[in-house]
N, C-alpha and C positions, 0 to 999 in steps of 0.2 A: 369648260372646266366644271359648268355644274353638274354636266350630264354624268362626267367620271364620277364626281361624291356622289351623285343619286344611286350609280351603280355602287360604287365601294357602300357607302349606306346599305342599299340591300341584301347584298355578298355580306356584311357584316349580322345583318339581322338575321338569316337566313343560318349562316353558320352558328350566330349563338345560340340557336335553337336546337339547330342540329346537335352540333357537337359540344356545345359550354363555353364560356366565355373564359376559358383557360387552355385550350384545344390551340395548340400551334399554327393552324392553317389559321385559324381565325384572330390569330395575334398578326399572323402574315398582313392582316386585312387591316388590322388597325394600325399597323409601320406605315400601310403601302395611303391609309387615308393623313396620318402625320406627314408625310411625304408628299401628299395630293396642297393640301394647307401652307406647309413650308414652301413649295413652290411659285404658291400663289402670294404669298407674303402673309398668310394668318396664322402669326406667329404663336399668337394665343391658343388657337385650337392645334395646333402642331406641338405645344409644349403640352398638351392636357392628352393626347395620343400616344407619343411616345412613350411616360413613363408607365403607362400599361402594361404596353406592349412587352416591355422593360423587364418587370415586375416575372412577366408572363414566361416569356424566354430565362431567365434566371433561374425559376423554378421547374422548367420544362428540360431546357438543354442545361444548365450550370451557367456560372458569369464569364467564363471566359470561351465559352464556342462562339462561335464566328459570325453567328448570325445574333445573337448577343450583343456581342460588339459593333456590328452594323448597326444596330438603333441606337448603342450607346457613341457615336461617332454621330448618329443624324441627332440626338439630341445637345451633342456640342453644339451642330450646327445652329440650332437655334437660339442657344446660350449667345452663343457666339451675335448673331443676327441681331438679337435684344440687349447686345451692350454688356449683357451680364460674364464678361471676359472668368471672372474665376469660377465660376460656373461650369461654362464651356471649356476651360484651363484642366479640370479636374475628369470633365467626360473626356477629353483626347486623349490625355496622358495612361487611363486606364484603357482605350483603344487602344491605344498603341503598344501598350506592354502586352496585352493579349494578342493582339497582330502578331506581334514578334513572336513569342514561344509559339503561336500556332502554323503561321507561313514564313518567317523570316521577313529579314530586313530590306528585305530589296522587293517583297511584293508589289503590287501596285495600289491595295491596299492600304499596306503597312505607309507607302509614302505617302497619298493620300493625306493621311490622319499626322502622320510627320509634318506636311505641307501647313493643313489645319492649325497644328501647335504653333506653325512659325507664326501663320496670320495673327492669331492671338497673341503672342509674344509681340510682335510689332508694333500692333494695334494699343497695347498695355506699354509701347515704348521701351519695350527689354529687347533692343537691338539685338545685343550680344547673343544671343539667348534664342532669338530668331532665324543670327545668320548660322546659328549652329544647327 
């Protein structure tokens, strides 16, 4: 695993040079290093990644294109991960409405991120809420 950050690290430095630290390939890099962190369980630096990223894709593609929505689904996860349930409650839900108008309700996706909200629900003890 350090070998990937060393690599993702350079991929990152390399691209902000290139191309600016708002250049979508290079936001690709900083998902794909939040994702490297969350893996490993370094929640801290997974939560200091994504909202870049975030940030980056918002202004780039809009809030609700799909690759948007994938970091905003990986940052539930780590809401989710640190306890912080309404957090993570609030990045599914807007996953998930986006899922929907862009691939429908049956994607894999879309359940995904539906699956997601239950854990959360559960986890928070809104049963009902869960098994729905």
């Amino acid at each position: 695993m350090a070998e990937a950050e060393a690599m993702y690290r350079r991929a990152l430095e390399g691209k902000e040079k290139a191309w600016g630290l708002e250049h979508t390939s290079t936001l690709d890099t900083v998902n794909n290093l939040g994702n490297l962190y969350a893996n490993q369980g370094k929640m801290a630096e997974a939560e200091a990644m994504y909202p870049r990223a975030l940030e980056g894709y918002e202004k780039a593609w809009g809030p609700e294109h799909t690759s948007t929505l994938r970091t905003v689904n990986n940052l539930g996860n780590v809401y989710a991960d640190q306890g912080k349930m309404a957090e993570a409650e609030a990045m599914y839900r807007r996953a998930l409405e986006g899922y929907e108008k862009a691939w429908g309700p049956e994607h894999t996706s879309t359940l995904r991120t539906v699956n997601n909200l239950g854990n959360v629900y559960a986890d928070q003890g809104k049963m009902t809420e869960a098994e729905a």
